[in-house]
C-alpha positions in Angstrom: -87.6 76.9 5.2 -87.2 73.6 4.1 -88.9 70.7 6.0 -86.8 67.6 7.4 -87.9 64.6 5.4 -85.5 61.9 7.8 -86.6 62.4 10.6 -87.6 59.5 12.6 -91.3 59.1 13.4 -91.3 59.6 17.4 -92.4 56.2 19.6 -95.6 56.1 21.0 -95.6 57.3 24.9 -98.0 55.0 25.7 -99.5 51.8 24.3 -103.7 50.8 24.4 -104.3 47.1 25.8 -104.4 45.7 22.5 -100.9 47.3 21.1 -99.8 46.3 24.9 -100.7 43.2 25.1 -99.0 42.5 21.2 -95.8 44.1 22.2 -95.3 42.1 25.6 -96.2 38.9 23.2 -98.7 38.2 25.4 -102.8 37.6 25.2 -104.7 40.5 26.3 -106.4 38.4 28.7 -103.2 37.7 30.7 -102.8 41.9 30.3 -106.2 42.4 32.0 -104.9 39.6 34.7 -101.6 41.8 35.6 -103.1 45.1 34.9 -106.1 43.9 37.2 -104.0 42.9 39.9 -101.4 45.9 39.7 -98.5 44.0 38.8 -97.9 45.5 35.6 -97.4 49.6 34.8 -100.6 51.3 33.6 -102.2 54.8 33.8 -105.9 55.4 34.0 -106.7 58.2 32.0 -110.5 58.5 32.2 -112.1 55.3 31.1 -108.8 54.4 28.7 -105.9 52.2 30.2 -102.5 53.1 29.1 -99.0 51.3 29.1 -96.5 53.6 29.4 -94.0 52.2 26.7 -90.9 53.3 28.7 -92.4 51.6 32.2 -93.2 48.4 30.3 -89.7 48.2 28.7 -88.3 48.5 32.5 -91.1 46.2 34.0 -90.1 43.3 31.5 -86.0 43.8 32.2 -87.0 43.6 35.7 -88.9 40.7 35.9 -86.5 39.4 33.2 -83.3 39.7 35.2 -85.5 38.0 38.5 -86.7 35.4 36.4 -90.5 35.8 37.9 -92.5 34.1 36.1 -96.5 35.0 36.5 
């Protein structure tokens, strides 16, 4: 059976702080700020901190279309 060269490499389903923090084009210091104080989506999985890529695309629109500004 032959293997599918094209397909597309799936997206991440979750991002670490650093990848996070890159995406959002923010510092990771502001990330620990609004992770810290539960403003932004995150999962605690153990000792690791995850950004659900899909929550963080919503979270920005949101706060985009409000105009809040943190």
């Amino acid at each position: 059976m032959p293997s599918d060269t094209t397909s597309p490499i799936p997206s991440p389903l979750s991002l670490r702080p650093k990848d996070a923090a890159k995406a959002l084009g923010i510092g990771r210091r502001k990330l620990w700020e609004l992770t810290k104080a539960g403003d932004i989506p995150h999962v605690k999985v153990g000792t690791a901190t995850l950004y659900p890529t899909e929550a963080l695309r919503a979270w920005l629109i949101e706060h985009a279309r409000k105009g809040v500004r943190r």
